[in-house]
Every structure is written in C-alpha cells, then in structure tokens.
N, C-alpha and C positions, 0 to 999 in steps of 0.2 A: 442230461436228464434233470439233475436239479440245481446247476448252476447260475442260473437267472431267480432262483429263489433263496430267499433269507432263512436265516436261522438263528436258532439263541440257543443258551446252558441253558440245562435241569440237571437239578438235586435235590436228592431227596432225603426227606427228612421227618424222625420221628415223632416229635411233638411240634404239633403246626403253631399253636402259642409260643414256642421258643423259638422258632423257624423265624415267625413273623416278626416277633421285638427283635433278633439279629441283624436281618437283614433291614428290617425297617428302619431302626431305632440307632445299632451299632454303626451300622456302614450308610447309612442312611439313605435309601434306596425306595425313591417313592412307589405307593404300591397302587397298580394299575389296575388288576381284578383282585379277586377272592371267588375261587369257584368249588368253597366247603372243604374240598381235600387235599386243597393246593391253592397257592398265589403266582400271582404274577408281579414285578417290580420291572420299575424303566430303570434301564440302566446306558448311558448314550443312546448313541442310536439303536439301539437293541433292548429285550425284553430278559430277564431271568427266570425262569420259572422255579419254583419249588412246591412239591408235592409230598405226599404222606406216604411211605414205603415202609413196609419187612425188612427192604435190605440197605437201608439207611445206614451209615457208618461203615461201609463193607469197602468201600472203594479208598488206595491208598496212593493213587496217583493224583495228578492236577486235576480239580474239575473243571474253574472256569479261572480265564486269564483277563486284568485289567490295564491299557496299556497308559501309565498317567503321568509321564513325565516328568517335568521338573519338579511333579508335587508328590515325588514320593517320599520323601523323607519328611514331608508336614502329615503324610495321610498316616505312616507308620508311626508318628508322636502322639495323632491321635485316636489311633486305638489302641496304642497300650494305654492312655489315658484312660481309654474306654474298661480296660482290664480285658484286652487281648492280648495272647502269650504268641509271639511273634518267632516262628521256627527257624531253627537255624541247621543250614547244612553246607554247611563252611567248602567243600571241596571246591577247586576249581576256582574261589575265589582269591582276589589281592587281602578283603580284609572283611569281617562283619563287626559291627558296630548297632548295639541297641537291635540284633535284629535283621539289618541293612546291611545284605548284601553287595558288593565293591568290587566289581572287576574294569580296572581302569572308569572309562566316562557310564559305564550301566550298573545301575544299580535295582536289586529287584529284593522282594519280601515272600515271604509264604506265614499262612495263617489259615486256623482250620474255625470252621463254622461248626455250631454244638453238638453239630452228628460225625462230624472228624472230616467233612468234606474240604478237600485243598483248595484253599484260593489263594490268587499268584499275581502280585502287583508286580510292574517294570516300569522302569522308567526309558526301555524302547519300546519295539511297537511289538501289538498283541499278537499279529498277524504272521 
C-alpha cells in the first residue's frame, strides 16, 4: 500500500517563531514552504515539517533521526557552540564525551528542539 511512496518527520511545535529560528537558524535547515501554521525545511533528500500544536512538548521518545557520519562530532561542537545542551544517556555505551556517545566505531548524539522534541544524530545509518 504505501511502500513505493515517500515520507518525512513532523513535529510539532508551540511557537512557530522559535520553531522557525531553530530549525532554520540552529541546525540550519533551508526552509522550503511556510503554510502560516507550519513550515516545511529540506533536509537530504527528504522534507521535515513542523507545525503549530496543543500537544507540542508531550512526546518523550525520538522524533526524527539524521544519519551523518564522520561529521558527527564537528556537527555536535557546533551546536553546543550554538548553546545546545547535548543529552546524555550513557547506558550501553563504551564512553561519552562533550555529549558523544561512543560504542566502539558508532557514535551517536541526542538534543531536544524548544518544545522538548528528540532529535538523534548517528554516525551510522538512519535507517
């Protein structure tokens, strides 16, 4: 049924002006619509959406995952440069550092966007 069709994340979020500088600005994520109550940003080959919700903040699981390889450790320097607070949940892992998670050759990051939604860098694949 819908396996020949594409998909992206949505999150949702309570103040579209802090939505927009986040994703725009922080992570920097060109933005491809604005449709008043929600944006859209490219993000590879795929799109992110984010939208204006009630229940913004409510979700405590991953939202969306970015798979980026050997550039995870430059993309995690700079956003704590950004003053992003880079979460740490140590189980499981060899060691974290700044953040950077360490299990032998993978290393992966978590960080929440201003409505508490997870986003989850790796340096294997997203998939």
């Amino acid at each position: 049924m819908l396996k020949d069709h594409a998909s992206s994340a949505i999150v949702p979020c309570a103040d579209l002006a802090r939505a927009k500088d986040f994703y725009g600005r922080i992570l920097g994520l060109p933005l491809v619509a604005d449709h008043g109550n929600g944006f859209v940003f490219g993000t590879g080959a795929t799109k992110l959406n984010v939208y204006l919700s009630d229940y913004a903040g409510t979700n405590q699981a991953n939202a969306v995952v970015w798979a980026v390889g050997d550039e995870l450790e430059a993309i995690a320097a700079d956003l704590r440069a950004k003053g992003v607070t880079l979460d740490e949940y140590p189980d499981g892992f060899d060691r974290v550092v700044d953040g950077v998670h360490v299990s032998g050759a993978f290393s992966v990051i978590w960080f929440k966007d201003p409505d508490g939604n997870i986003l989850h860098l790796t340096s294997g694949n997203a998939n």
